[in-house]
C-alpha positions in Angstrom: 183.2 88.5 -60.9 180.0 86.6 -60.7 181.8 83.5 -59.3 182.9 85.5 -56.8 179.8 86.6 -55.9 178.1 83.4 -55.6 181.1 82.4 -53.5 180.1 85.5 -50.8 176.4 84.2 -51.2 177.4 80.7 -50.0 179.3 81.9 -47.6 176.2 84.4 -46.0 174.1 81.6 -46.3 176.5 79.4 -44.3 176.8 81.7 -41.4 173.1 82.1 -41.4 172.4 78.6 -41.3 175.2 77.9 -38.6 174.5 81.3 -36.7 170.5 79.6 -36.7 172.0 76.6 -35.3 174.1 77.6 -32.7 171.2 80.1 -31.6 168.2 77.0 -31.4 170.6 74.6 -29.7 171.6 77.8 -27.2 167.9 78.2 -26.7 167.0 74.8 -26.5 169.6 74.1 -23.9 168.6 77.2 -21.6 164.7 75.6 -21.9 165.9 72.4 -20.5 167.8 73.7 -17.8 164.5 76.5 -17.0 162.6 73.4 -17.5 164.5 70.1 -15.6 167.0 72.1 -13.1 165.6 75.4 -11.9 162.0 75.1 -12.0 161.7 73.2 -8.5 164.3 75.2 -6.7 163.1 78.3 -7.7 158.8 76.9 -7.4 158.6 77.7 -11.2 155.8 75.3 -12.0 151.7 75.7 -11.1 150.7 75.5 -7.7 147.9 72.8 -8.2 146.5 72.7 -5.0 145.0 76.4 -5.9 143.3 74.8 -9.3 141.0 72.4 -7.3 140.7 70.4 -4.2 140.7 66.4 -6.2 143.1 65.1 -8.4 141.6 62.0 -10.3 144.6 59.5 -12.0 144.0 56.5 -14.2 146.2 53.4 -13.8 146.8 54.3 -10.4 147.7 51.3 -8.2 151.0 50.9 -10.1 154.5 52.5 -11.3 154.2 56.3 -12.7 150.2 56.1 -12.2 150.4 55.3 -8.2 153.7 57.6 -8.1 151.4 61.0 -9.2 148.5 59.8 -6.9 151.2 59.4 -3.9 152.9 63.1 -5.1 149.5 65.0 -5.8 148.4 63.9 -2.3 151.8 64.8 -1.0 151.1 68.4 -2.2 147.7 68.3 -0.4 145.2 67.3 -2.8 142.9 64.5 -2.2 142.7 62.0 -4.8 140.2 60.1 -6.9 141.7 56.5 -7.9 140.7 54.6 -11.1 141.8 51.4 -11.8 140.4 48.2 -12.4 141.5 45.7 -9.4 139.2 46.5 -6.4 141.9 45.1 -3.4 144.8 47.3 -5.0 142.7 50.5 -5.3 141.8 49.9 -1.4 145.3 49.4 -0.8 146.7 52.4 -2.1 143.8 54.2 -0.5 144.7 53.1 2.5 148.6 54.2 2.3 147.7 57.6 0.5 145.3 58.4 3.4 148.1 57.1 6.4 150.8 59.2 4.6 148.9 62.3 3.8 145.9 62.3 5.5 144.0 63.6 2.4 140.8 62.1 1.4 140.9 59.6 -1.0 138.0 58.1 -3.8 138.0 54.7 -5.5 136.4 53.9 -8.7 136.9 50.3 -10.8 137.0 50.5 -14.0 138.5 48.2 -17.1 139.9 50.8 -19.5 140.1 48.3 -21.9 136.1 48.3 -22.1 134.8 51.7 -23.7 131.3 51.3 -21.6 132.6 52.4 -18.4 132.7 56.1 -19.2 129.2 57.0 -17.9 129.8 55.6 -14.6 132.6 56.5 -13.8 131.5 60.7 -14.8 128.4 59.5 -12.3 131.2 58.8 -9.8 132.9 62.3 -10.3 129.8 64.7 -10.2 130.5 67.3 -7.7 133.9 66.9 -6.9 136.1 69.8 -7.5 138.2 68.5 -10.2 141.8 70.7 -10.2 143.6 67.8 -12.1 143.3 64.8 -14.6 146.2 62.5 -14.8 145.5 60.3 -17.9 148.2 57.7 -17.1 146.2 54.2 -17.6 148.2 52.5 -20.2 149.4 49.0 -21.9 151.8 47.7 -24.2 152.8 44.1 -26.0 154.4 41.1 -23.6 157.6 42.1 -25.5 158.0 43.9 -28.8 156.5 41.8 -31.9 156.0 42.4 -35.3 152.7 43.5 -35.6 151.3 40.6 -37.8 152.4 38.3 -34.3 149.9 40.3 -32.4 146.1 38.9 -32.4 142.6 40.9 -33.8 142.1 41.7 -29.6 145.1 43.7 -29.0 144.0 45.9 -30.7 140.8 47.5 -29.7 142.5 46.8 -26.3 145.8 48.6 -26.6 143.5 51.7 -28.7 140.9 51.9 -25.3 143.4 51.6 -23.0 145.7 53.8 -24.3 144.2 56.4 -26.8 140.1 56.3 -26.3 140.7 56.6 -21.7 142.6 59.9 -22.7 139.7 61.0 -24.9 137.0 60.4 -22.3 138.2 61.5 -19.9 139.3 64.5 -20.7 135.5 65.1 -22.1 134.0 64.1 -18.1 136.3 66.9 -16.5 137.0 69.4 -19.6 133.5 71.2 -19.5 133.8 72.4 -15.1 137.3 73.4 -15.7 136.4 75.4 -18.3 133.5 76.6 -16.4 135.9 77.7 -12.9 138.2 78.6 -15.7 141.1 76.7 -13.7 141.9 73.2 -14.4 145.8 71.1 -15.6 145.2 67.9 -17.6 148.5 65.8 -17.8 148.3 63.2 -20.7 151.0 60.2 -19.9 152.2 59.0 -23.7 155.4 58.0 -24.3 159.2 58.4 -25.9 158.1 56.0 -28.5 155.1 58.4 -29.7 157.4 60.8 -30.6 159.3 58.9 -32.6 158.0 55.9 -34.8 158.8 52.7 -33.1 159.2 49.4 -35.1 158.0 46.2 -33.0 155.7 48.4 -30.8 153.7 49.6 -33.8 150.2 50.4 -32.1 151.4 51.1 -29.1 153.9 53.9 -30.3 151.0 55.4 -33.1 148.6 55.2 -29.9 150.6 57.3 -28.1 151.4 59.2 -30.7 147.6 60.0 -30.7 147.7 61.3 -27.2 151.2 63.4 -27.6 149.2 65.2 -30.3 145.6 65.3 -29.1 147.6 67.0 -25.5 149.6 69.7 -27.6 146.5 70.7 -29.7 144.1 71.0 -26.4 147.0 73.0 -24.8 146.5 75.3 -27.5 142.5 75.5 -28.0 142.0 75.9 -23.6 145.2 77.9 -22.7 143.4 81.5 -22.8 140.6 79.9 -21.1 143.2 78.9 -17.9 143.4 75.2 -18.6 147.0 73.5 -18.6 147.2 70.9 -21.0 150.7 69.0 -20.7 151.5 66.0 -22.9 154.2 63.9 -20.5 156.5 61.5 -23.2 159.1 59.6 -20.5 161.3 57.0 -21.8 162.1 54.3 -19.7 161.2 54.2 -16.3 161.7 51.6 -13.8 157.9 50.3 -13.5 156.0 47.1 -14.4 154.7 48.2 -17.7 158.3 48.5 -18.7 159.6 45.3 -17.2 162.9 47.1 -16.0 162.9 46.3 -11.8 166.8 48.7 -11.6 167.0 52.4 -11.5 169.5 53.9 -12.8 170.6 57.5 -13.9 169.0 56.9 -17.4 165.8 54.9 -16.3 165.0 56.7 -13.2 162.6 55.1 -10.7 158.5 56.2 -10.7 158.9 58.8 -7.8 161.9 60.3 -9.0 160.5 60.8 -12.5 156.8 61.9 -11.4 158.7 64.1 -9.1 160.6 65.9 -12.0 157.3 65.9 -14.6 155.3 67.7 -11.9 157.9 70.8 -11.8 157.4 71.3 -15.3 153.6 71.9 -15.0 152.6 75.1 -16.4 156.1 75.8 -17.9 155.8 73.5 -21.0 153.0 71.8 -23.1 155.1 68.8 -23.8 157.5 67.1 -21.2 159.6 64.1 -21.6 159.4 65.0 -17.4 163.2 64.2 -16.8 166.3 65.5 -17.6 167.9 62.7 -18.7 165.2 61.9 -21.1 165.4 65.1 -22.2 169.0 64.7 -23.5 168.0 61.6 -25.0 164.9 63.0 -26.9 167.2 66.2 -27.7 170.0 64.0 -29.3 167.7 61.3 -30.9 166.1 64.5 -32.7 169.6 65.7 -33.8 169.5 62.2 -36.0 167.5 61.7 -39.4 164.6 60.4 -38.5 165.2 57.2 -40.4 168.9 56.2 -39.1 167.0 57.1 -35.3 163.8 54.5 -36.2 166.7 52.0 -37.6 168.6 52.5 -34.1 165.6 52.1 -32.1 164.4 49.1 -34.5 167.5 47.6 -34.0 167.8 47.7 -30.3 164.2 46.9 -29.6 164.6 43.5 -32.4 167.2 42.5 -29.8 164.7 42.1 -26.7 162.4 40.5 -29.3 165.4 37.9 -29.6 166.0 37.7 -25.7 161.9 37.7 -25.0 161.6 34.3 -27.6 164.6 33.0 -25.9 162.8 33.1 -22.7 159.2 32.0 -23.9 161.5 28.8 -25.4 163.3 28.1 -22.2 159.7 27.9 -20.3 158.5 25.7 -23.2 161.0 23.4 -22.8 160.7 23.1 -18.7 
């Protein structure tokens, strides 16, 4: 008798567990298509033109960073630019304005310095801040053991990435809370959701922002602040050193586009649907067979990247 009542236990337990399953993959699968396929048709996500007439974006003269200045002004807000080359900031000025006649704001800045922070909240005061893209970001020449990389990486990599994020969001944080209307996207990365070997700071720095993003979200939602940590995974872009699009690595306009129509719908994004299925299938892994994969594959550029530096060499 009793083994066949442990036999009807296991069996409970099993349909529990697979009834659990089936129901969080059914969910998760009508949250992505909510999320990636309706939510621009159907004008799901936050109109952000009614949370403030500037958008200010770091990093903004290149790749995703340029793409969200191009699409915020696109959507009729004008746009403060931060970056810390002078003549591109002018230039992309120049094209925002042409394009969509908005207003447009340049501030340099060298996020990789942390004493730039007063000025550049100087350089703000007054505007009507709607929305802070936090998108100024670097990684390694090519991925590196960490012991490779020197001392100055990094307190670079940790102000460029991690300590812009946390600024920044301080300078405009207190006047959205006060208007009580504000969205902050955070720009971290695929590789701060899961560990990445051979981009070690890089992926715990953006691990740092995926997590300081989700908790804000949290803390400032009943006070009407949006707080939306974006993690792509490749994207056609400088920073990433892939020049192609493709269907998995979708160019920055294409993938900025996406990201924006999830605004208001999700506190965390990987902003594509592609990437989506990628983050969703990598998560269905243990997490140490998915660190080895992505170890693995990344260890091969290292290979190809050493190759290369040793071709030059040898020139």
């Amino acid at each position: 008798m009793a083994p066949l009542l442990g036999d009807s236990m296991l069996e409970t337990v099993g349909i529990v567990a697979l009834s659990y399953l089936g129901f969080k993959l059914l969910w998760s699968l009508l949250k992505g298509i909510r999320l990636y396929m309706l939510s621009g048709p159907l004008g799901l996500s936050v109109n952000l033109k009614n949370c403030g007439n500037w958008a200010v974006v770091t990093g903004s003269t290149d790749g995703i960073g340029k793409a969200y200045a191009e699409e915020l002004a696109a959507r009729g807000l004008n746009i403060v630019l931060i970056s810390r080359s002078e003549d591109k900031l002018k230039a992309v000025a120049a094209e925002i304005e042409g394009k969509a006649g908005v207003q447009t704001k340049i501030v340099v800045a060298d996020f990789s310095s942390a004493d730039i922070y007063d000025n550049i909240s100087q350089e703000l005061e007054g505007l009507d801040i709607g929305c802070l893209v936090n998108n100024v970001g670097v990684s390694y020449k090519f991925p590196d053991y960490y012991g490779n990389t020197g001392p100055e990486v990094d307190e670079m990599m940790l102000n460029v990435n991690s300590l812009s994020v946390v600024k920044m969001t301080r300078i405009v944080l207190s006047g959205m809370v006060e208007r009580k209307k504000g969205v902050i996207l955070n720009i971290s990365s695929a590789s701060g959701v899961s560990p990445t070997p051979l981009l070690s700071l890089y992926s715990a720095s953006k691990a740092f922002v995926d997590y300081f993003s989700r908790c804000l979200a949290h803390e400032y939602r009943s006070k009407g602040i949006i707080i939306q940590s974006v993690t792509p995974h490749f994207v056609a872009t400088k920073l990433s050193g892939i020049r192609k699009s493709n269907p998995l690595v979708p160019n920055a306009t294409s993938y900025v586009r996406s990201a924006l129509n999830t605004v208001g719908l999700a506190d965390h994004t990987f902003g594509y649907y592609l990437h989506a299925l990628e983050g969703w299938l990598l998560d269905l892994l243990p997490q140490r067979l998915a660190i080895s994969l992505s170890a693995s594959i990344l260890s091969s550029a290292r290979k190809a990247a050493l190759k290369r530096l040793q071709r030059k060499k040898e020139k």
